[in-house]
Biopython code that builds the backbone (N, CA, C, O; Angstrom):
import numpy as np
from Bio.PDB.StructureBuilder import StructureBuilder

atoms = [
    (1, "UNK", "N", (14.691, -9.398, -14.547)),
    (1, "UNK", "CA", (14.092, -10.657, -14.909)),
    (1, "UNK", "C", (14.199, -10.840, -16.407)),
    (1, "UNK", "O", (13.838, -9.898, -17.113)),
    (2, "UNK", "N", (14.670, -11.980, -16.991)),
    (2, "UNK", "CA", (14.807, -12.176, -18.306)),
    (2, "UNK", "C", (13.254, -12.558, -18.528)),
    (2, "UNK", "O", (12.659, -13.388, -17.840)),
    (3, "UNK", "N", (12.663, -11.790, -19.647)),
    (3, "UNK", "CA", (11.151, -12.408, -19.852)),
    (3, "UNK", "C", (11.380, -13.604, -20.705)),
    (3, "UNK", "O", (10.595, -14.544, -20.587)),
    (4, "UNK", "N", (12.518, -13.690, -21.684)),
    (4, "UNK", "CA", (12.370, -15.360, -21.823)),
    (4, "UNK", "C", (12.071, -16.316, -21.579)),
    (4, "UNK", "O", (11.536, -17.204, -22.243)),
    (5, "UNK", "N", (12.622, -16.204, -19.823)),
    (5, "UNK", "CA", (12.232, -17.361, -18.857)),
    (5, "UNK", "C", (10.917, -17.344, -18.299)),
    (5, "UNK", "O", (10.402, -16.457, -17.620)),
    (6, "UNK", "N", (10.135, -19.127, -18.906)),
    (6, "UNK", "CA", (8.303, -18.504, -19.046)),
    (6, "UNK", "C", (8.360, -18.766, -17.137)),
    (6, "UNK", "O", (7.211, -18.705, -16.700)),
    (7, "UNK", "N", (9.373, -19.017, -16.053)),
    (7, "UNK", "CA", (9.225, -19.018, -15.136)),
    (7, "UNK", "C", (9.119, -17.062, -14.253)),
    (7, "UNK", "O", (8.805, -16.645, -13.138)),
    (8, "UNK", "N", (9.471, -16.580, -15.239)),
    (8, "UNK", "CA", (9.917, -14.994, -14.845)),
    (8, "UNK", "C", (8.791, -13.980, -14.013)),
    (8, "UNK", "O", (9.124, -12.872, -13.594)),
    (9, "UNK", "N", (7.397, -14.552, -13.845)),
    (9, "UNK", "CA", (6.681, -14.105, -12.903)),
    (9, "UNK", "C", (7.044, -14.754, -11.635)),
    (9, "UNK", "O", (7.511, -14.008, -10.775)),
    (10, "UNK", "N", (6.904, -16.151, -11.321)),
    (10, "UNK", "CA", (7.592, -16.680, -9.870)),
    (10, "UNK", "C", (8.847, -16.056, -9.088)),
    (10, "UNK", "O", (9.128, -15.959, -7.894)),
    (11, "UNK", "N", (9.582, -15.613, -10.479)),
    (11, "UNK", "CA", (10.864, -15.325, -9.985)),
    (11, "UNK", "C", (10.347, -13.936, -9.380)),
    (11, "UNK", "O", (10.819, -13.808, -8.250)),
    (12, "UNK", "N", (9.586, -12.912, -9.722)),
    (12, "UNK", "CA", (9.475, -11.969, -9.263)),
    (12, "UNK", "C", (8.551, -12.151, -7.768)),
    (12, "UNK", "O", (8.639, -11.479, -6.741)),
    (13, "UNK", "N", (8.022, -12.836, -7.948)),
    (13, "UNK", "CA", (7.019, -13.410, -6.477)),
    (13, "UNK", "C", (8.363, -14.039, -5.472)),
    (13, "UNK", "O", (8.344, -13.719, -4.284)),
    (14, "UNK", "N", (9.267, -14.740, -5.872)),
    (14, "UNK", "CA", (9.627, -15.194, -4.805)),
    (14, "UNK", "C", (11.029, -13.978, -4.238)),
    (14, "UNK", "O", (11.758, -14.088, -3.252)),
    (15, "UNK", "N", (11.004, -13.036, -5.146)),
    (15, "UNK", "CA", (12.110, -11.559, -5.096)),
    (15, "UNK", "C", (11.447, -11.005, -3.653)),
    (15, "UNK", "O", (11.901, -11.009, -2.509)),
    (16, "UNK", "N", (10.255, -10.559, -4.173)),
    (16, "UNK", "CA", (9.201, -10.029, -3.646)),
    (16, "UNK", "C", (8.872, -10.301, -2.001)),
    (16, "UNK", "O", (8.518, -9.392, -1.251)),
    (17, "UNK", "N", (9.029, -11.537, -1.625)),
    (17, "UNK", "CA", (8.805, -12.218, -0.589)),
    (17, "UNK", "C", (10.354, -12.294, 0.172)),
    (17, "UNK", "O", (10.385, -11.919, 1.344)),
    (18, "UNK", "N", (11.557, -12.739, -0.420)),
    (18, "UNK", "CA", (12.336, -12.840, 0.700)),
    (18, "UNK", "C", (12.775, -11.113, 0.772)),
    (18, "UNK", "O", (13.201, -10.836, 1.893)),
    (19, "UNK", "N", (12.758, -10.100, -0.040)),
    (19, "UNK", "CA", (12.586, -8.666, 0.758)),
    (19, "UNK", "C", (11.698, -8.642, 1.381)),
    (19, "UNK", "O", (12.230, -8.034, 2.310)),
    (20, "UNK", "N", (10.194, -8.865, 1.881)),
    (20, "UNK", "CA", (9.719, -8.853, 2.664)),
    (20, "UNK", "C", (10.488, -9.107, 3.855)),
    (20, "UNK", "O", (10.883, -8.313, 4.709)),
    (21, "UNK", "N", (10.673, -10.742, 3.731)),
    (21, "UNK", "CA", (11.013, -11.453, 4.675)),
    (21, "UNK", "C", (12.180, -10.985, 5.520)),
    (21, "UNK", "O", (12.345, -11.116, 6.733)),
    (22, "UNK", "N", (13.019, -10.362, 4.533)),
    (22, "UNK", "CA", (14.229, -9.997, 5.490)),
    (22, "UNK", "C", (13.994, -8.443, 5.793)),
    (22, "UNK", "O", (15.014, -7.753, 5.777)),
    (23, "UNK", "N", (12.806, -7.819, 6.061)),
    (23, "UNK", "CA", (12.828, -6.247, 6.448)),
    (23, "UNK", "C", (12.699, -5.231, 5.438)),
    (23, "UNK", "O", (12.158, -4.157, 5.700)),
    (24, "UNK", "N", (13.183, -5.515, 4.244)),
    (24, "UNK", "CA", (13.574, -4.697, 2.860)),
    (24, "UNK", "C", (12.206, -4.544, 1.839)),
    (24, "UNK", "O", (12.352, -3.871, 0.818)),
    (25, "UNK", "N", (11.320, -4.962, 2.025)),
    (25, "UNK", "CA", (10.179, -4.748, 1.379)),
    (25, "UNK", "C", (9.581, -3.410, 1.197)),
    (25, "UNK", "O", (8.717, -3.633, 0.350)),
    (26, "UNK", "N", (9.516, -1.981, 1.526)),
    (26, "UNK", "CA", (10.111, -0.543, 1.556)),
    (26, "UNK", "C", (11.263, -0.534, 0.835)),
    (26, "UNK", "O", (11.146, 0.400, 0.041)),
    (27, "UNK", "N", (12.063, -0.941, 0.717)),
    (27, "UNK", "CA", (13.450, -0.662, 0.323)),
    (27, "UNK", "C", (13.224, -0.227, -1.520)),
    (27, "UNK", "O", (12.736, -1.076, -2.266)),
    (28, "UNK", "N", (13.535, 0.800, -1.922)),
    (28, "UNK", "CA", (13.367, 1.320, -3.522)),
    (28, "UNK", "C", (13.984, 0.378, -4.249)),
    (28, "UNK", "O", (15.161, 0.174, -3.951)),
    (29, "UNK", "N", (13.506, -0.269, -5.141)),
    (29, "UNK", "CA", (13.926, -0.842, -6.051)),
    (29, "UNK", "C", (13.481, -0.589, -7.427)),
    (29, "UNK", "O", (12.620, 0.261, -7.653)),
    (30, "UNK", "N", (14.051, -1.318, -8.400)),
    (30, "UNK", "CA", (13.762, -1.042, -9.752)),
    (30, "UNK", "C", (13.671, -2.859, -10.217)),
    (30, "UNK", "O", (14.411, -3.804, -9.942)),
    (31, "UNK", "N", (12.271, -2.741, -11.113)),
    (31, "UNK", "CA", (12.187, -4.011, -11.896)),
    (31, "UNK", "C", (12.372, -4.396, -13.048)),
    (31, "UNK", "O", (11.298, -4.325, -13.645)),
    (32, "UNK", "N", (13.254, -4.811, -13.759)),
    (32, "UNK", "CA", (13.911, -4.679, -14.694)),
    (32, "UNK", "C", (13.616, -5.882, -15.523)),
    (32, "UNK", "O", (13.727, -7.000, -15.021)),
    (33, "UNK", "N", (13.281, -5.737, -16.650)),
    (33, "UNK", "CA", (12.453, -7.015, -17.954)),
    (33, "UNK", "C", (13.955, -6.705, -18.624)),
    (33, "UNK", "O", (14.295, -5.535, -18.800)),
    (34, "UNK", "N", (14.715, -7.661, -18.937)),
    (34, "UNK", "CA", (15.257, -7.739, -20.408)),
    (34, "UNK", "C", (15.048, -9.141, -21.220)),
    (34, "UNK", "O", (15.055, -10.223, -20.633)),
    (35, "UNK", "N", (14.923, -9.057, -22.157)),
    (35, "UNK", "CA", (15.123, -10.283, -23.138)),
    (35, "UNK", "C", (15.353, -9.534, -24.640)),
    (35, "UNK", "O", (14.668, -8.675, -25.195)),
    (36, "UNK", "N", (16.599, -10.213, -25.072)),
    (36, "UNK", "CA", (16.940, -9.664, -26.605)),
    (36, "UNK", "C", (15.733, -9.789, -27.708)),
    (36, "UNK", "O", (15.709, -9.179, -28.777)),
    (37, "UNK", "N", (14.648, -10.785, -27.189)),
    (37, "UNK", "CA", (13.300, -11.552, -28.611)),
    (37, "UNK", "C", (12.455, -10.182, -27.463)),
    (37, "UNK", "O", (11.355, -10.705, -27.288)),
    (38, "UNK", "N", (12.435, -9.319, -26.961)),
    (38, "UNK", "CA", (11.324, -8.358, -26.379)),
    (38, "UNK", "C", (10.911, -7.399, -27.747)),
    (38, "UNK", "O", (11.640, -6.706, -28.456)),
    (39, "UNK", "N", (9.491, -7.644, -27.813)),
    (39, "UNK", "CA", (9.184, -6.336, -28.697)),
    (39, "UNK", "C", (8.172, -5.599, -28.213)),
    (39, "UNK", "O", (7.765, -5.776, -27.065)),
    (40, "UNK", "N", (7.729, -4.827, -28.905)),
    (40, "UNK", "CA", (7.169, -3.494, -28.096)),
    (40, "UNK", "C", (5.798, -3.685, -27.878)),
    (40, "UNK", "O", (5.120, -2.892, -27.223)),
    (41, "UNK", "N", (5.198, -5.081, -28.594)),
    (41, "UNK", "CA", (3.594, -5.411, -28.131)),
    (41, "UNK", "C", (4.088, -6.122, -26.697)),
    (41, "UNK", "O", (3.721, -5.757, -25.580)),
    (42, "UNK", "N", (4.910, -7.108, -26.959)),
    (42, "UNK", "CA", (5.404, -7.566, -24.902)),
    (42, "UNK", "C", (5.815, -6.876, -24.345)),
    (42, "UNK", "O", (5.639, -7.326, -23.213)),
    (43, "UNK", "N", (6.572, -5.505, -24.193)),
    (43, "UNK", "CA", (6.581, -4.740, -23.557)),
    (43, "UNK", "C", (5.467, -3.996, -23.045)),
    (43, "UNK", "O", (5.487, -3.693, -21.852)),
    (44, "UNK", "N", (4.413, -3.626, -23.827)),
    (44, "UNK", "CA", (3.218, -3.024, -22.975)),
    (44, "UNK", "C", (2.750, -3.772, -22.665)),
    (44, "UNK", "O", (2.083, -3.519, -21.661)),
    (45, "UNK", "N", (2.669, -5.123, -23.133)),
    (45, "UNK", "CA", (1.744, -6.084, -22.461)),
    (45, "UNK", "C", (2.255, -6.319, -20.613)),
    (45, "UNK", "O", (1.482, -6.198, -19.663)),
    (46, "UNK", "N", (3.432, -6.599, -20.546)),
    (46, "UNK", "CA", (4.301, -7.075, -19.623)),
    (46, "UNK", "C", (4.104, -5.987, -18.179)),
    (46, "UNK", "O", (3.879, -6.103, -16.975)),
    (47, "UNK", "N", (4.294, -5.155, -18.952)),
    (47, "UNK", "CA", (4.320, -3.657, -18.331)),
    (47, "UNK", "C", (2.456, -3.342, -17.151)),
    (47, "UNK", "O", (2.233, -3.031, -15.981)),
    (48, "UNK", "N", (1.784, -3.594, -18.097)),
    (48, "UNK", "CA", (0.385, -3.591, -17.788)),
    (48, "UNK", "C", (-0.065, -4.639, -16.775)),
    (48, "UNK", "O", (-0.828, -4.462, -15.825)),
    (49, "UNK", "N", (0.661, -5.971, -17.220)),
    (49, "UNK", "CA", (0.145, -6.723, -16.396)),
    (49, "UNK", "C", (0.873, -6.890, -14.957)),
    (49, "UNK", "O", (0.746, -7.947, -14.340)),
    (50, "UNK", "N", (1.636, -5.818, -14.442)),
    (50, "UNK", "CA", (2.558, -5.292, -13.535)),
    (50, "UNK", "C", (1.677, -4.326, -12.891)),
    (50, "UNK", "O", (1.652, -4.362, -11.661)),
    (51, "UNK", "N", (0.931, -3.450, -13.506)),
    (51, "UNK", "CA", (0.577, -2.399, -13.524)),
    (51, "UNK", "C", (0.171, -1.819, -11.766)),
    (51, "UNK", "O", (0.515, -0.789, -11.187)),
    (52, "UNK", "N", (-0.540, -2.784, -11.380)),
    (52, "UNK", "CA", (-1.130, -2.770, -9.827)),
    (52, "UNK", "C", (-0.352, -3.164, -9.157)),
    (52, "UNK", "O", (-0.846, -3.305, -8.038)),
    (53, "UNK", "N", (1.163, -3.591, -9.191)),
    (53, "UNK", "CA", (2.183, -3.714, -8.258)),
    (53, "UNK", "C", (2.896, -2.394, -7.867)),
    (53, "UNK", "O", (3.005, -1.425, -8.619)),
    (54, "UNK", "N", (3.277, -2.458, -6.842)),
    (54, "UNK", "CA", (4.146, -1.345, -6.371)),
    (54, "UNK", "C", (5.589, -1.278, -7.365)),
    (54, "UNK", "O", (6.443, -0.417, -7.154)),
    (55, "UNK", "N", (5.661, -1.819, -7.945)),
    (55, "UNK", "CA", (7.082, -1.879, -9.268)),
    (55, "UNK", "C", (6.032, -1.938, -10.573)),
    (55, "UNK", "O", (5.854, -3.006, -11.159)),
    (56, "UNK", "N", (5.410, -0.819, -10.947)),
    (56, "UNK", "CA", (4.903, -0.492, -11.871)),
    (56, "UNK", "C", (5.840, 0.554, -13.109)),
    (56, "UNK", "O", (5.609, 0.556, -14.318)),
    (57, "UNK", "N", (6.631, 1.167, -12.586)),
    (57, "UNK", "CA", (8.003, 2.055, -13.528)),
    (57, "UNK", "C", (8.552, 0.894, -13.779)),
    (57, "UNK", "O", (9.766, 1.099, -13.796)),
    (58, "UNK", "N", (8.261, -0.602, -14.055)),
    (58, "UNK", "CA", (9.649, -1.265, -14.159)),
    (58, "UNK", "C", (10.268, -0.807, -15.527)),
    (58, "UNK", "O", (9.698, 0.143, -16.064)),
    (59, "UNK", "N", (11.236, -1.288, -16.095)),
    (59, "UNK", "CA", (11.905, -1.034, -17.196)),
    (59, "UNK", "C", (12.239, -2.346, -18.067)),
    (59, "UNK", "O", (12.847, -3.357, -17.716)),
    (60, "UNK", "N", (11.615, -2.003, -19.399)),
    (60, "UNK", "CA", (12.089, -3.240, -20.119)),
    (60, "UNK", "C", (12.946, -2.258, -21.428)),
    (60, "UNK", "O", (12.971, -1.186, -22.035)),
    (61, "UNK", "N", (13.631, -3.728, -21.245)),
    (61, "UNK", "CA", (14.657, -2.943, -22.200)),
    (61, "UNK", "C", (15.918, -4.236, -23.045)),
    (61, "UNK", "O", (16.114, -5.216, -22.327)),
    (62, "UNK", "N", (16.590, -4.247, -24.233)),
    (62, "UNK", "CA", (17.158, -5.492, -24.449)),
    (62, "UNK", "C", (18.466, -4.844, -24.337)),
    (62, "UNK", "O", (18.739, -3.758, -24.849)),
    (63, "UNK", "N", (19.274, -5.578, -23.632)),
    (63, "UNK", "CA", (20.877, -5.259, -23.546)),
    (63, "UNK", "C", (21.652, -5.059, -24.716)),
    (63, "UNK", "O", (22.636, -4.329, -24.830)),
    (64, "UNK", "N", (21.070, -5.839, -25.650)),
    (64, "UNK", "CA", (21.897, -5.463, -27.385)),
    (64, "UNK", "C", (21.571, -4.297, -27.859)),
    (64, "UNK", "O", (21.781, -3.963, -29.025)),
    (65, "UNK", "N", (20.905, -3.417, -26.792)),
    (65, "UNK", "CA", (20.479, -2.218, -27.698)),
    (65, "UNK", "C", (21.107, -0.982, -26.908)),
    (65, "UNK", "O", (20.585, -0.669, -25.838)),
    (66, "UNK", "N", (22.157, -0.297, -27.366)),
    (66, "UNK", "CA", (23.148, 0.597, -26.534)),
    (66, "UNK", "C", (22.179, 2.167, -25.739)),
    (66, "UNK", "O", (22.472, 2.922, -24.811)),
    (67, "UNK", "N", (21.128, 2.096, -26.562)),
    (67, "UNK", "CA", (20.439, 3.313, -26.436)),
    (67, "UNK", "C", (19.662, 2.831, -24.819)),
    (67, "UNK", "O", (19.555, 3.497, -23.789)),
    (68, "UNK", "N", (19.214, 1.429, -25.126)),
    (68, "UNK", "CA", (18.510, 0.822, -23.935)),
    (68, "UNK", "C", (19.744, 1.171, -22.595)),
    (68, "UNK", "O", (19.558, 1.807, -21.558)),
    (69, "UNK", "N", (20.512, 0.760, -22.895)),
    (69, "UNK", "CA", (21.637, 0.464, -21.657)),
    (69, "UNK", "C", (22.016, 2.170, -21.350)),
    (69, "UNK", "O", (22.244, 2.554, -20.203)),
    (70, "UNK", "N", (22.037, 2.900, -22.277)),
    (70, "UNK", "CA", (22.355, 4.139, -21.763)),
    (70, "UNK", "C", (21.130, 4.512, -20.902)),
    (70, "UNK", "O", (21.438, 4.772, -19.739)),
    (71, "UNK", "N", (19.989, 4.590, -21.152)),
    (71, "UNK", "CA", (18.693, 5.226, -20.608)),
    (71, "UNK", "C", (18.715, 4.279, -19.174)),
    (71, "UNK", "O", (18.021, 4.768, -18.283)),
    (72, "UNK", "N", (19.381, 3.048, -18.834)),
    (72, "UNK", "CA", (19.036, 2.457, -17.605)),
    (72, "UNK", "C", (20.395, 2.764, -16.714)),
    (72, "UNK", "O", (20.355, 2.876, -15.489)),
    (73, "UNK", "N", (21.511, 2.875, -17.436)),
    (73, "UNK", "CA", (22.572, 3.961, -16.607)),
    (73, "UNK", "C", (21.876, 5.306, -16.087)),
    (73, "UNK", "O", (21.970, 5.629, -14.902)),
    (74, "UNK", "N", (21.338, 5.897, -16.803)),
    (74, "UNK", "CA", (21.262, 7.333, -16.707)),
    (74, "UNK", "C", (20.339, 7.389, -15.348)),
    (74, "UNK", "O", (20.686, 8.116, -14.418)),
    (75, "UNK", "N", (19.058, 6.531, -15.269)),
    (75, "UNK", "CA", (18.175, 5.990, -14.817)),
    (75, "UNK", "C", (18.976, 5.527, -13.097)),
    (75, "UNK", "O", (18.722, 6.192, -12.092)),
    (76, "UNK", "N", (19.750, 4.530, -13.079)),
    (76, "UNK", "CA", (20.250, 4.958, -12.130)),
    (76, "UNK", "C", (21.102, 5.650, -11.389)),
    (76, "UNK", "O", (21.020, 5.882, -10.182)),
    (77, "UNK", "N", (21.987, 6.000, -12.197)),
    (77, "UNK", "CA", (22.821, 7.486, -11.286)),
    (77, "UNK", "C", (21.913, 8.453, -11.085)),
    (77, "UNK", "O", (22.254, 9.211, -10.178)),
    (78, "UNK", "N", (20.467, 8.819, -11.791)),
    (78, "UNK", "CA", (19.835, 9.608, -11.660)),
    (78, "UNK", "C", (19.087, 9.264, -9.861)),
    (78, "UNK", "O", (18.818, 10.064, -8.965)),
    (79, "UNK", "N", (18.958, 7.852, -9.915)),
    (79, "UNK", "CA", (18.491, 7.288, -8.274)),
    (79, "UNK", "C", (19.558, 7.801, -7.519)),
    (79, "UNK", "O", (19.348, 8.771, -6.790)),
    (80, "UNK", "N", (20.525, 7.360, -7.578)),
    (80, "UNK", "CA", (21.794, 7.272, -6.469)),
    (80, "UNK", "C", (22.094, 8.759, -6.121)),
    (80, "UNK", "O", (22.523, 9.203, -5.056)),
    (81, "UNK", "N", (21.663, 9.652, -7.645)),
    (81, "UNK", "CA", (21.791, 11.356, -7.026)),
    (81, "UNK", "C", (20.929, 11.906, -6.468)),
    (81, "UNK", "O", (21.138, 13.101, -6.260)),
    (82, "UNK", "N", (19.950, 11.477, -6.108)),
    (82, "UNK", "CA", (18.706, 11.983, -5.479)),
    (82, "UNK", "C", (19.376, 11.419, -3.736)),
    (82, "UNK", "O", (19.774, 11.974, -2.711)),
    (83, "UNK", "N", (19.220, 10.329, -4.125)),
    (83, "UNK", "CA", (19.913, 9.506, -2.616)),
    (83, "UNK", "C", (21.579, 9.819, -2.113)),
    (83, "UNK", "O", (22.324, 8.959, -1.643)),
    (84, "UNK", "N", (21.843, 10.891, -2.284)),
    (84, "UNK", "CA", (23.451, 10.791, -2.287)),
    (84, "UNK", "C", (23.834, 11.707, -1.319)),
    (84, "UNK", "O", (24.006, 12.822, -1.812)),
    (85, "UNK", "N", (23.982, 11.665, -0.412)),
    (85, "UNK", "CA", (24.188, 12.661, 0.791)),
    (85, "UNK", "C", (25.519, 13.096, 0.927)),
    (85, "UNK", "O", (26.314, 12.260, 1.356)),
    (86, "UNK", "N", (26.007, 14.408, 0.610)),
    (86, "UNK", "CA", (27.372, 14.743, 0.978)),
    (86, "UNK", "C", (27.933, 15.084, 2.221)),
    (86, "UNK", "O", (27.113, 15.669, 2.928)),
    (87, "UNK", "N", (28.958, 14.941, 2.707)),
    (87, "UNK", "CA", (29.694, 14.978, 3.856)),
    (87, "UNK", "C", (31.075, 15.143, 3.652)),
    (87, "UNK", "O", (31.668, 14.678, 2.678)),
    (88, "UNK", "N", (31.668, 15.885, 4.675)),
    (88, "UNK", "CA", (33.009, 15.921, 5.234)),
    (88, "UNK", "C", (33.194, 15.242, 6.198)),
    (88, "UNK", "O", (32.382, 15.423, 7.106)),
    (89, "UNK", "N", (34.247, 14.240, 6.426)),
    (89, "UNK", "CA", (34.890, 13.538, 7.504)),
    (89, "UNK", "C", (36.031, 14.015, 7.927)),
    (89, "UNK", "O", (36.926, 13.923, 7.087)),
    (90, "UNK", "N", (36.486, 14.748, 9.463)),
    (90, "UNK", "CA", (37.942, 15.068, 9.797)),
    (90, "UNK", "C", (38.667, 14.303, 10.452)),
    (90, "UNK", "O", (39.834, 14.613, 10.691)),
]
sb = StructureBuilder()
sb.init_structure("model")
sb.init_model(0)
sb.init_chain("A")
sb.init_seg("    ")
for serial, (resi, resn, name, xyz) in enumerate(atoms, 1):
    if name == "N":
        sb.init_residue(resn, " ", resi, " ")
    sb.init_atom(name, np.array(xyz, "f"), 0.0, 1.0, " ", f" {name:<3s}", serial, name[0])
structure = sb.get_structure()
């Protein structure tokens, strides 16, 4: 969700609802804040007022910042290796 957009709570309400709707509401996800104007008083603020949702780890972070983008790579291959089941097919 770009927090720029002062619509960016709806958007997460209406995320929220069609995973419900289609079965996926269980399904692991990650909630993700970027906006390049984010600073670190809207980040805890943002963060907090999340706090009692089940997407409380979300991640804010601004894409112009390489350190940000590495820690949300790392972040998910670190998901996908937990979830990654190996197999042989003959």
């Amino acid at each position: 969700m770009d927090t720029a957009d002062p619509s960016y709570e709806r958007q997460i309400a209406v995320t929220t609802e069609v995973l419900a709707e289609i079965g996926a509401a269980a399904v692991a996800r990650l909630l993700l804040f970027t906006s390049w104007i984010a600073l670190a008083t809207r980040r805890r603020r943002r963060r907090s007022r999340h706090a009692s949702r089940p997407l409380a780890d979300a991640v804010v972070m601004s894409a112009k910042r390489p350190a940000d983008v590495a820690s949300l790579r790392d972040r998910l291959v670190g998901f996908f290796a937990r979830e990654c089941v190996e197999t042989e097919l003959r």
